[in-house]
C-alpha positions in Angstrom: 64.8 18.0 81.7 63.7 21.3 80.7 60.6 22.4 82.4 57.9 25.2 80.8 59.0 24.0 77.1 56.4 21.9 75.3 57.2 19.5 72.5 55.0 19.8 69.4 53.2 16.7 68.6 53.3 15.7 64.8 51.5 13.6 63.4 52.1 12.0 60.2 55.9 13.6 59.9 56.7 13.5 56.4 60.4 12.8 55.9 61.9 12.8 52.6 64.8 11.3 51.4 68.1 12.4 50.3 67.1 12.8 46.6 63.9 15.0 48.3 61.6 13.3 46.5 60.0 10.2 47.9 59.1 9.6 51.9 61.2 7.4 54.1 59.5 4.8 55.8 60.9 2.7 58.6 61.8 -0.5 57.5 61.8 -3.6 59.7 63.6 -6.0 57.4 66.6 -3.2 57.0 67.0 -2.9 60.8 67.1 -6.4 61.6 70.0 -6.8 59.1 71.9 -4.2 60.4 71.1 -5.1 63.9 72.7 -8.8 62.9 75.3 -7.4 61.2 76.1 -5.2 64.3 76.0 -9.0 66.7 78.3 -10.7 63.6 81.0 -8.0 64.0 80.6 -7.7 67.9 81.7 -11.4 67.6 84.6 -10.9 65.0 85.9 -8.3 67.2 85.5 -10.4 70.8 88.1 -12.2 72.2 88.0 -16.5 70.9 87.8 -14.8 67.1 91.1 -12.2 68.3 93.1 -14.9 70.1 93.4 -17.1 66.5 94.5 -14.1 64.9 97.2 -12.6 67.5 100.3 -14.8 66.3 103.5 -13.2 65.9 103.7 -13.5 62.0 103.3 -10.5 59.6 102.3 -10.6 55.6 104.6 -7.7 54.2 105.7 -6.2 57.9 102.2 -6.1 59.5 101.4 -8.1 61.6 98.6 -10.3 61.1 96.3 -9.2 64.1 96.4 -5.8 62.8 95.4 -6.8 59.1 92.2 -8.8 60.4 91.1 -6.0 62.1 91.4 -3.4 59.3 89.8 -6.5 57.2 86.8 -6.6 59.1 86.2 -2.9 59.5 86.0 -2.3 55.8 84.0 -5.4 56.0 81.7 -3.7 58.0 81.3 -0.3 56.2 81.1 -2.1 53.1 77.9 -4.4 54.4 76.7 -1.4 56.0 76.4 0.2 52.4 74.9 -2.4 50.9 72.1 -3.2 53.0 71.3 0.9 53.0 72.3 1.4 49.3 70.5 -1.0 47.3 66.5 -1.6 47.4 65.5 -5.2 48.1 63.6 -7.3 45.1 59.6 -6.3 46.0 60.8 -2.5 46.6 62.4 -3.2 43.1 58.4 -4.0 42.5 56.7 -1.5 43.8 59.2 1.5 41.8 58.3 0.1 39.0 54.4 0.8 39.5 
């Protein structure tokens, strides 16, 4: 740790968003979904969920395992996108206010 710096205390931090117009807020409903959609991939990607999908077939050369795995990764972005992307119903709600 540094010693003789001192943070600044702030208070109140406005932070806007990307379009610079309207504060971000920490949302608890967000988080929890990407914290469970963190848990649901750490369990598509551990071993009992691996082990059904390591076989020695391939669909067009690849082989299978390697498929599933690029399957859920663009899964994941892709949920990742939605749940940050588009607003829930009662934010819908309070835009239009």
């Amino acid at each position: 740790m540094l010693t003789g710096m001192v943070m600044p205390r702030v208070k109140n931090a406005l932070i806007l968003n990307s379009r610079g117009n309207q504060p971000m807020t920490f949302d608890k409903e967000k988080s929890r979904r990407l914290v469970g959609l963190f848990l649901f991939v750490v369990v598509l990607y551990n071993y009992p969920i691996l082990s059904l999908f390591n076989i020695s077939n391939t669909i067009s050369g690849i082989p299978v395992l390697y498929l599933y795995l690029f399957f859920v990764w663009i899964l994941s972005i892709v949920l990742v996108v939605i749940i940050n992307r588009y607003p829930r119903n009662n934010e819908l709600r309070d835009m239009r206010d």
